[in-house]
C-alpha positions as CSV (number, residue, x, y, z in Angstrom):
1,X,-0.4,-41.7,192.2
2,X,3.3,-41.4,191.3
3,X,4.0,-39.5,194.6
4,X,2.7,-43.0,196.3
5,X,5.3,-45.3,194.6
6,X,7.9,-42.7,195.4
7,X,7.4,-42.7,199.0
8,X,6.9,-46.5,199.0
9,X,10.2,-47.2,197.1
10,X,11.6,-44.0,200.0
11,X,10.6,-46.8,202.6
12,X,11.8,-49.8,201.0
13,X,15.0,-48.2,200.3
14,X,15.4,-46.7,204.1
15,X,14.6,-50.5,206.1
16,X,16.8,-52.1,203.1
17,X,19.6,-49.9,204.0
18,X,18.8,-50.4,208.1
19,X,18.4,-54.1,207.4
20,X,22.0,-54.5,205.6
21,X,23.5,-52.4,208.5
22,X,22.1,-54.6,211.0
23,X,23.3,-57.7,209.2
24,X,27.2,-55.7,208.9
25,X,26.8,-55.3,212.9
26,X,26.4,-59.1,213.6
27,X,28.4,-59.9,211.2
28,X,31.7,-58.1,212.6
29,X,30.6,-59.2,216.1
């Protein structure tokens, strides 16, 4: 259903976002 893709893409957006953050972090270390 389109409710599935919607929470999928939710996810994908959400451990992008953490994943870029992270890389920010080390990045200024």
């Amino acid at each position: 259903m389109i409710l599935d893709w919607i929470a999928l893409g939710a996810v994908v957006a959400v451990l992008g976002y953490l994943f870029v953050a992270l890389l920010r972090s080390d990045r200024a270390r």
